[in-house]
N, C-alpha and C positions, 0 to 999 in steps of 0.2 A: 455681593452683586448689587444692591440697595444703593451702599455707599458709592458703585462707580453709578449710576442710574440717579441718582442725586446730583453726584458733581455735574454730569450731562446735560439735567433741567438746570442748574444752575447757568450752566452757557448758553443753552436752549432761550432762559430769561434774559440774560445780559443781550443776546441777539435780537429778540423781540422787543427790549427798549430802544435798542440800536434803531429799528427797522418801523419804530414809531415815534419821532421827534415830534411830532402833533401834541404828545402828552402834555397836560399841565407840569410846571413844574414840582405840584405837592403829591403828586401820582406820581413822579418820577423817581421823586426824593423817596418816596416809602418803598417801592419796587426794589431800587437800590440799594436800601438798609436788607430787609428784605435778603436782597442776595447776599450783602455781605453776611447778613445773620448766618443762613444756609453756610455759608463758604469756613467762617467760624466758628459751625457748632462742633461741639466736641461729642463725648458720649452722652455726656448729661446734657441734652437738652431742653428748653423749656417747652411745656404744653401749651403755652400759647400761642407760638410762633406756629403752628400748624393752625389754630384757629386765624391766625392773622392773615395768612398765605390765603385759605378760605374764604375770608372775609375780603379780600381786595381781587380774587376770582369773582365771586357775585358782582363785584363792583364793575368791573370792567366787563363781562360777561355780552353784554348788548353790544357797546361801542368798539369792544377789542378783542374778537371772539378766541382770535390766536393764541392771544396773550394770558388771556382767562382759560383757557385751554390747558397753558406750559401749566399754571398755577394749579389748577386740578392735579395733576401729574403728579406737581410736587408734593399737593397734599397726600394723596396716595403712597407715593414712597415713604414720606414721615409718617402712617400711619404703618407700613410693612415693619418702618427698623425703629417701633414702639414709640414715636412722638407724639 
């Protein structure tokens, strides 16, 4: 369940950069990696990539509540399936 609840935020994300083309482009470029990560992680994934997701949630937090929002979400589920 995790796994389909991941894929979901992951389109969840790609939608919310969709739906904010105001973004810088270096916010955009790391959102992007970002999803690609998610979309590539296998079982072993890295502990940091959930700090990462984290850290770019507080980032946008103010300016992009939506978006900081998905990011929460995600962190959440990588911490449910052990990330």
């Amino acid at each position: 369940m995790s796994e389909n609840s991941l894929k979901n935020q992951i389109i969840q994300l790609q939608q919310a950069l969709a739906d904010h083309p105001d973004l810088d482009a270096e916010s955009h470029a790391a959102l992007q990696k970002i999803a690609v990560e998610l979309n590539n992680m296998g079982v072993r994934a890295e502990p940091e990539l959930s700090d990462l997701v984290q850290a770019q949630a507080l980032h946008f937090e103010q300016d992009y509540p939506t978006l900081a929002a998905v990011l929460r979400q995600i962190v959440d589920t990588l911490g449910r399936i052990g990330v």
